[in-house]
Structure formats: structure tokens, C-alpha cells
N, C-alpha and C positions, 0 to 999 in steps of 0.2 A: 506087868507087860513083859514079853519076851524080850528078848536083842534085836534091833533091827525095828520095832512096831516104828509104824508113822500113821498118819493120819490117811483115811483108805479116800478122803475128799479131797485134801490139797498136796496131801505128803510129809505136813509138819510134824516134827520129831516129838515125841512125849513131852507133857503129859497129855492122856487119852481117857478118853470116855468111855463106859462099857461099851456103846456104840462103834470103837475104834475111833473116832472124832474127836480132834481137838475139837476145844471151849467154841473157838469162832463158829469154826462150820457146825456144832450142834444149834450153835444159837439161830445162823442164818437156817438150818433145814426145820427146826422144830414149831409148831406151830400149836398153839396153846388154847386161843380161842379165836371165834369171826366175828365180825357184823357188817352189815351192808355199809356204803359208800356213803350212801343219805340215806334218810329215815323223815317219810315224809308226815307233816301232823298238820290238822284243819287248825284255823284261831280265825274267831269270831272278827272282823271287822270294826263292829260297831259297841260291841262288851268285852274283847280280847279273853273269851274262853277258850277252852281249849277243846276238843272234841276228844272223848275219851271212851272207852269201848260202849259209842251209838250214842253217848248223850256228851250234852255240853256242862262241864265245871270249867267252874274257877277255880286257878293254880297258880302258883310260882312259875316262873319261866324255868326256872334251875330244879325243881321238883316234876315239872311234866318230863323235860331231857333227861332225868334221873330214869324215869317210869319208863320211854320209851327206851334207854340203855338197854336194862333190866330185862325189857320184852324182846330184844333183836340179839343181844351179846347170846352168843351157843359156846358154850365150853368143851373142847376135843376132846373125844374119848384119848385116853393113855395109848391105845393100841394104835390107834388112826394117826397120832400127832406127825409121822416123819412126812415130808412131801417128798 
């Protein structure tokens, strides 16, 4: 970095990220991957299945919240990540 480089977000003085960003403000702007807020799932009442693409199985509680993760979590493209 030249004489003089700061951070082009807060001002802090090197070291700087190809971006020109200190560590902080890349961590706060970069965004990596999403998923919704809630994620909503059917469970059976009366056999506590679990409703899974149109039919009812039996699952682990910790293995269907695995599946529904897996199906909502979207991963940022590289180009898209700055907000």
C-alpha cells in the first residue's frame, strides 16, 4: 500500500485489504451466504413425522433441521458478496 492508504470505510490506518478495508469493515460489509428468518416444517401430531417433499417420514428432529438447512442456506456468488 502507498503512504497515506486508510481504510476508504472508517479511515483506519493499514493493514488493508485488496478492497482498501480494514479486516473489520470487510467482515461487517461481506456477505457470504442467506437464509430466511424461519423455516417453516408440518410434524404430525399424533406420529410426529415430519412432512417432507409431499409425503410423511419418520426422522430425527436434528437430521430433518439438517435437510431443511441444506434446502434454504444459498451461498453468494464471489461477485455479489459486497453489500
Amino acid at each position: 500500500m502507498s503512504a497515506g492508504a486508510f481504510c476508504i470505510a472508517c479511515g483506519a490506518p493499514p493493514p488493508l485489504t485488496s478492497e482498501r478495508m480494514c479486516e473489520d469493515c470487510l467482515r461487517q460489509r461481506a456477505t457470504l451466504s442467506r437464509i430466511p428468518e424461519t423455516i417453516q416444517q408440518s410434524r404430525c401430531a399424533k406420529c410426529d413425522s415430519f412432512e417432507v417433499r409431499g409425503r410423511w417420514s419418520e426422522m430425527d428432529p436434528d437430521a430433518i433441521a439438517d435437510l431443511r438447512i441444506r434446502e434454504n442456506l444459498v451461498a453468494e456468488d464471489a461477485r455479489s458478496r459486497w453489500t
